[in-house]
N, C-alpha and C positions, 0 to 999 in steps of 0.2 A: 686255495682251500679245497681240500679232500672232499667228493662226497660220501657221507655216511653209506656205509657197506649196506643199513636194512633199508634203504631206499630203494637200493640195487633190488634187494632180496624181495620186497614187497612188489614194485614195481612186475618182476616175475611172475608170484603168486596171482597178482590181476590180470596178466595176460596166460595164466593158465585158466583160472577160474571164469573168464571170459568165452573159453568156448564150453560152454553147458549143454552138454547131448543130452543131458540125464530127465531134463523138460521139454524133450524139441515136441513128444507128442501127445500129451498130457494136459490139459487145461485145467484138470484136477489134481490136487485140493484149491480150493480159492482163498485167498487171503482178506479177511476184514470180509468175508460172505460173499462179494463180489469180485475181485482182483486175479482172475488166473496166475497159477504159480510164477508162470515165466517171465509174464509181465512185473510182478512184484520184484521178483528175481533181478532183474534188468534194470529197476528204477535203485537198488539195494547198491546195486554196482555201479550204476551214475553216480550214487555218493559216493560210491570208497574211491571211485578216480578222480573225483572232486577234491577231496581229502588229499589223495594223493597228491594232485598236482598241485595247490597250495603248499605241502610240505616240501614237491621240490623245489619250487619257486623260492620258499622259505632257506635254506638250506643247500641249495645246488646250484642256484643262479651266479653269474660269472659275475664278478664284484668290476670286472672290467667294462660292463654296458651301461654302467650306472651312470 
């Protein structure tokens, strides 16, 4: 089984989007009144590799380890 090309594709984007200069010195704006950006930032990105990884698991996993 192939895996899907946007797996590839996505996979990518997370590890572009992972390194974020754009907050490194900024604490401001806060999120929810208290959350520094970055922090928010960072917990936003634990779920999309979350996401992620269940989808390749779902979908890229070797049907041979089963």
């Amino acid at each position: 089984m192939a895996i899907p090309r946007w797996l590839y594709v996505l996979a990518f984007v997370l590890y572009l989007l992972h390194q974020d200069t754009w907050w490194w010195r900024d604490a401001r704006p806060f999120v929810f009144g208290f959350l520094p950006i970055g922090l928010a930032y960072h917990a936003l990105f634990t779920i999309a590799s979350c996401v992620l990884m269940i989808a390749l698991v779902k979908w890229a996993w070797p049907s041979h380890l089963e």
